[in-house]
VMD Tcl script that draws the C-alpha trace (Angstrom):
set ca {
  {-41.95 17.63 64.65}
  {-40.12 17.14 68.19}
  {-35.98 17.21 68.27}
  {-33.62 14.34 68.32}
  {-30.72 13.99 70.59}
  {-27.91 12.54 70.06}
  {-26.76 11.61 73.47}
  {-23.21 10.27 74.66}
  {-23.80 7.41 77.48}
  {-20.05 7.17 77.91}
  {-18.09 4.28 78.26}
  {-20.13 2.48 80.07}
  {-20.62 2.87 83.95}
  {-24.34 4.59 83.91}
  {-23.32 7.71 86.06}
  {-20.51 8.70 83.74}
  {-23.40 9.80 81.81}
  {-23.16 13.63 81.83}
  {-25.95 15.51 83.91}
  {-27.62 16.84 80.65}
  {-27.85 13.47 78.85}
  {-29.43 11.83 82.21}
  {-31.79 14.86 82.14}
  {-32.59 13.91 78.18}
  {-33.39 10.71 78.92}
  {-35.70 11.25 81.97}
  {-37.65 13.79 79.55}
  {-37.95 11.64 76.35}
  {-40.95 10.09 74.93}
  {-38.78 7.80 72.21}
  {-34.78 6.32 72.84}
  {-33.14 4.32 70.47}
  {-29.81 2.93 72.16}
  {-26.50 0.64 70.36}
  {-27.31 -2.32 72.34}
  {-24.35 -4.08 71.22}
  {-22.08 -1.40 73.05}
  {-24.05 0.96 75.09}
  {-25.09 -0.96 78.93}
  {-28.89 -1.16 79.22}
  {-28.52 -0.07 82.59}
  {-28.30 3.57 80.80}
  {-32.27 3.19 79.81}
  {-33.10 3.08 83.42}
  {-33.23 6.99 83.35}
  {-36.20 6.44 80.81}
  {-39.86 7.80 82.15}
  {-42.67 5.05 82.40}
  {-44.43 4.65 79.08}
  {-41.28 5.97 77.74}
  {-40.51 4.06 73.35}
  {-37.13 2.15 74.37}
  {-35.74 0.44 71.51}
  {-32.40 -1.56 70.56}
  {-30.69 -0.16 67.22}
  {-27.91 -3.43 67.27}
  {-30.07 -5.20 64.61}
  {-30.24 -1.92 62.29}
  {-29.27 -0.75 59.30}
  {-28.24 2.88 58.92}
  {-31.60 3.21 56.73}
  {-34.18 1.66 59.70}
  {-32.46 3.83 61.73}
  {-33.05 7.23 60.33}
  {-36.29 5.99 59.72}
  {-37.07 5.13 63.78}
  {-35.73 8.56 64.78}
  {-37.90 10.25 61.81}
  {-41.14 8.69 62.55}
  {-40.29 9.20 66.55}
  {-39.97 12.63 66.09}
  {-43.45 12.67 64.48}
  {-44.79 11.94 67.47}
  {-42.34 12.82 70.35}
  {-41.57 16.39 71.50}
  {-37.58 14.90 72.14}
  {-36.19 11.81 71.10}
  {-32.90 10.38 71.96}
  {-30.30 8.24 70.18}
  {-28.25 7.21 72.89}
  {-24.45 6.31 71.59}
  {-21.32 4.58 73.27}
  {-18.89 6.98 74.14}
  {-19.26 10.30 72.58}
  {-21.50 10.63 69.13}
  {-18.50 12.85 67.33}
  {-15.75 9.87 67.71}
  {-16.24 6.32 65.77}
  {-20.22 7.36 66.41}
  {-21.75 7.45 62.42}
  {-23.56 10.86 63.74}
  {-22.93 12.56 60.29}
  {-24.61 9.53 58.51}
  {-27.69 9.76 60.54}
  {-28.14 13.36 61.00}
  {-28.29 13.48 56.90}
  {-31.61 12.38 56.57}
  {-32.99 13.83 59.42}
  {-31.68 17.11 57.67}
  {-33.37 16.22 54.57}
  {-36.98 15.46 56.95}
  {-36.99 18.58 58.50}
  {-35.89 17.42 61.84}
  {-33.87 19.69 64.55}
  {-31.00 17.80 66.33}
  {-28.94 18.42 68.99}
  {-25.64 16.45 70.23}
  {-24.68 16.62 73.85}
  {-20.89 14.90 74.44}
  {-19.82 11.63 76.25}
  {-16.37 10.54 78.30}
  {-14.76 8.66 75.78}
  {-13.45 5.16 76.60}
  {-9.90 6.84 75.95}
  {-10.44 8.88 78.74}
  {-12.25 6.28 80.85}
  {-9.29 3.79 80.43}
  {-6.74 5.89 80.87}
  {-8.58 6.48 84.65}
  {-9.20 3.00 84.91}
  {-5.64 2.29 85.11}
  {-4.70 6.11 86.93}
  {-2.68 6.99 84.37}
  {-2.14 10.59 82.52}
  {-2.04 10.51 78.69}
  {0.51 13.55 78.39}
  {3.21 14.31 80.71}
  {5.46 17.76 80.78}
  {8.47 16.59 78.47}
  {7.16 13.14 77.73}
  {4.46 13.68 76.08}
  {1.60 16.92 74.75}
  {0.26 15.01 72.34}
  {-2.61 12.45 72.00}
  {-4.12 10.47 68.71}
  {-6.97 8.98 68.58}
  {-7.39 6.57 65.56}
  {-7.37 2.83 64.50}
  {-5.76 0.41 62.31}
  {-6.84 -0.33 59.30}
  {-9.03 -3.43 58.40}
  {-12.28 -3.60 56.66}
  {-12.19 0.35 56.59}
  {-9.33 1.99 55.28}
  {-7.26 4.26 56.30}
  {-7.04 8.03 54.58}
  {-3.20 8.89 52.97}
  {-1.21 9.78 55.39}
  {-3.08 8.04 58.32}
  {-1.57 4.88 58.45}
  {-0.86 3.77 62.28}
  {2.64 3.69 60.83}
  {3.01 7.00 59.96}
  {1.02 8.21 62.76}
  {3.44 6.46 65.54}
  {6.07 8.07 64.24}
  {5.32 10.94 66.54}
  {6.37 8.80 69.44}
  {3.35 10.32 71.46}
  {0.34 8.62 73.33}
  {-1.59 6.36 70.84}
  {-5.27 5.64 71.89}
  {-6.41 2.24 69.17}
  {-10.12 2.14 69.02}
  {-11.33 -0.67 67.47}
  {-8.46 -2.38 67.03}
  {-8.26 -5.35 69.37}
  {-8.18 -8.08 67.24}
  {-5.32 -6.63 65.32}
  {-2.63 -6.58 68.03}
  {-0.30 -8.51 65.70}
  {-0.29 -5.61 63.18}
  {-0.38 -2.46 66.06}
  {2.96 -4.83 67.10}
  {4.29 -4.97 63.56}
  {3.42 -1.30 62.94}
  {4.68 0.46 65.34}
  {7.97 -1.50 65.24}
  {7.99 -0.38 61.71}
  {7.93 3.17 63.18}
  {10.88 2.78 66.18}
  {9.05 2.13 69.13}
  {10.93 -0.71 71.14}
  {9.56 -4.31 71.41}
  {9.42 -3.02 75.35}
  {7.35 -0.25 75.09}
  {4.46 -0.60 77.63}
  {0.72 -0.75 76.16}
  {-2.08 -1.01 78.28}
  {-5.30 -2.33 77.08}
  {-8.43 -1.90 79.21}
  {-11.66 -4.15 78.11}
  {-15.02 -2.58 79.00}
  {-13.94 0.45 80.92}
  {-15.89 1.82 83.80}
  {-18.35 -1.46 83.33}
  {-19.62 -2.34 86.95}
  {-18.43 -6.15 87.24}
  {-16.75 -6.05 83.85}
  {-13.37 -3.84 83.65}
  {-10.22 -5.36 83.01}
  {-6.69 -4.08 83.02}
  {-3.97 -5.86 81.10}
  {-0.75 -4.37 80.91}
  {2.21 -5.49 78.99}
  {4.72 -4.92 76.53}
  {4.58 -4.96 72.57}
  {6.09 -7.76 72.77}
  {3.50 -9.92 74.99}
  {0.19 -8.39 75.14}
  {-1.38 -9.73 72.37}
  {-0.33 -13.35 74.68}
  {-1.57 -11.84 77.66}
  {-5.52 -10.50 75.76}
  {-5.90 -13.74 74.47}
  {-5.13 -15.26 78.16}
  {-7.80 -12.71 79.51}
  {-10.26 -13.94 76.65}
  {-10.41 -10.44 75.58}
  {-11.04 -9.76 72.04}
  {-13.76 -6.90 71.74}
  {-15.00 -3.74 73.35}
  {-11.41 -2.38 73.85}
  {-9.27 0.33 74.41}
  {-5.45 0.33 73.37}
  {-2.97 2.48 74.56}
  {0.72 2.96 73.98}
  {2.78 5.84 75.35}
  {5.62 6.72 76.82}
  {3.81 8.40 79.58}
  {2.62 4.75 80.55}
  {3.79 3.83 84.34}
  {4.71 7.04 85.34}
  {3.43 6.98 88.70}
  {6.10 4.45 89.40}
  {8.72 6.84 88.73}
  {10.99 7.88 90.91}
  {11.85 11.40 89.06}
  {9.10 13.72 87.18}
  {9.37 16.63 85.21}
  {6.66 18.91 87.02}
  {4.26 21.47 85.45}
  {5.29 24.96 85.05}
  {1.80 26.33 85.94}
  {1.83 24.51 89.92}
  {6.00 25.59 90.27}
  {6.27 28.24 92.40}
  {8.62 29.66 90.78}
  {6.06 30.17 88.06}
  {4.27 33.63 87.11}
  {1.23 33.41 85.70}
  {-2.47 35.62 85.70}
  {-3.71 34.28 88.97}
  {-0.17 34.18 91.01}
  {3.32 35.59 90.93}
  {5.98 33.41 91.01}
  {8.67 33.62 93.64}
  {12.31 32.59 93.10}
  {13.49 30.01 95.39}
  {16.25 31.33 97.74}
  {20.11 30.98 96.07}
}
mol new
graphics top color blue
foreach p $ca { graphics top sphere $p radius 0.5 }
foreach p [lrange $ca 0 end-1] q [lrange $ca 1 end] { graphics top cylinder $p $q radius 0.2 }
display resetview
C-alpha cells in the first residue's frame, strides 16, 4: 500500500506551490486535483505516464475510493487541494476512510488565498496598534455557522476579517458587520483569483459600494474578502512602527540604544 499526500497547490499561480509539494508531484505515480479551483497548470509537475485525474465531478465517496485503489498500486499518490488542505479543504472527511483502509497519509501546507490577496494588493493584515489579530471564517449560507461564530459576533473584534467563500453574500457581510459597528466607510478589498497568471483582480471599495463595484467587475466566485482597519496603510502619512526594528529596542540579538535627549 503506497502513501497519499495531501498537497496544498496554493492559490493559484503554479510556483507558489511550496518546494516539497512540486517535489510530490514530480515523484507520483497517481494525482487527483479540485479542478474546479486548483489551475491545471499545477499538473505540469506530473512525470510522463504519471494517473492525472479531475475530482470536480466527485462525490466525497468516489473520492476516497480513487485515492484507496491508487494507493494499491502507487508507491505515493497525491490529492492536490486549493490553498492549503487544513482550511475550507474537507481533509478530515477524506483521510477517514483512508484510516479505516489502512492507508498512511501525509499533508504538506499551501499559501492560502488570504495570504496571497493580501500580497496581491501589498497590504499587511496586522499593524502595531491597529491591528494583532486575524479571522479567518465565512458567512453563513447553506452551511451553518457554530454558536458563537456568527460573522456578527465575530466582527465585533474590530480586527482584520478574511471571508472565504462568501462572495455572493456581500449584501449580508454589509448588513453584518454594520450590525457589529463598523462604519458604512470602512475599506474592504476583495481580490478574485489571486496570484492567477492573466486572471487577478483587485477591487477596492467601501461597505458601502463594493458589492456595486464586484458585480461591475463580473466577479462572483473564487474570492477573497477582506475588511480591516489595517487596509490602505501604505498611504499613510503617520505609522506606529514595530518595537522589535526601533532602535531603541532591546531584544536577544541587539541592545537597544536610547536616542540622545
Amino acid at each position: 500500500m503506497g502513501k497519499v499526500w495531501f498537497v496544498g497547490a496554493g492559490p493559484g499561480d503554479p510556483e507558489l506551490i511550496t518546494v516539497k509539494g512540486r517535489r510530490l508531484l514530480k515523484g507520483a505515480g497517481a494525482i487527483l486535483y479540485a479542478g474546479s479551483l486548483v489551475d491545471q497548470a499545477a499538473t505540469l509537475y506530473a512525470p510522463a505516464g504519471c494517473v492525472i485525474r479531475d475530482s470536480k465531478d466527485m462525490t466525497l465517496e468516489e473520492i476516497a475510493a480513487w485515492l484507496i485503489d491508487q494507493a494499491r498500486r502507487h508507491e505515493a499518490v497525491v490529492r492536490l487541494q486549493t490553498g492549503d488542505p487544513t482550511l475550507y479543504g474537507a481533509l478530515i472527511e477524506m483521510v477517514q476512510p483512508l484510516d479505516a483502509a489502512g492507508v498512511e497519509i501525509g499533508v504538506v501546507p499551501g499559501v492560502s488565498s488570504a495570504m496571497a490577496a493580501a500580497a496581491a494588493a501589498t497590504e499587511s493584515l496586522t499593524l502595531p496598534e491597529v491591528t494583532q489579530t486575524v479571522i479567518l471564517t465565512r458567512i453563513a449560507d447553506r452551511t451553518p455557522m457554530p454558536d458563537g461564530e456568527s460573522l456578527r459576533e465575530l466582527a465585533l473584534h474590530h480586527c482584520t476579517l478574511c471571508l472565504f467563500l462568501s462572495i455572493t453574500l456581500l449584501h449580508k457581510v454589509k448588513e453584518e458587520l454594520l450590525a457589529a459597528g463598523w462604519s458604512v466607510d470602512a475599506p474592504v478589498l476583495v481580490v478574485h483569483k489571486a496570484s492567477w497568471p492573466g486572471e487577478e483582480k483587485l477591487i477596492r471599495g467601501t461597505l458601502a459600494d463594493i458589492r456595486d463595484k464586484c458585480r461591475a467587475e463580473k466577479v462572483a466566485s473564487q474570492a477573497m474578502i477582506i475588511v480591516s482597519p489595517a487596509l490602505g496603510a501604505r498611504q499613510w502619512p503617520e505609522l506606529k512602527r514595530s518595537k522589535l526594528y526601533d532602535a531603541s529596542f532591546t531584544h536577544r540579538f541587539r541592545k537597544g540604544v536610547k536616542a540622545a535627549q
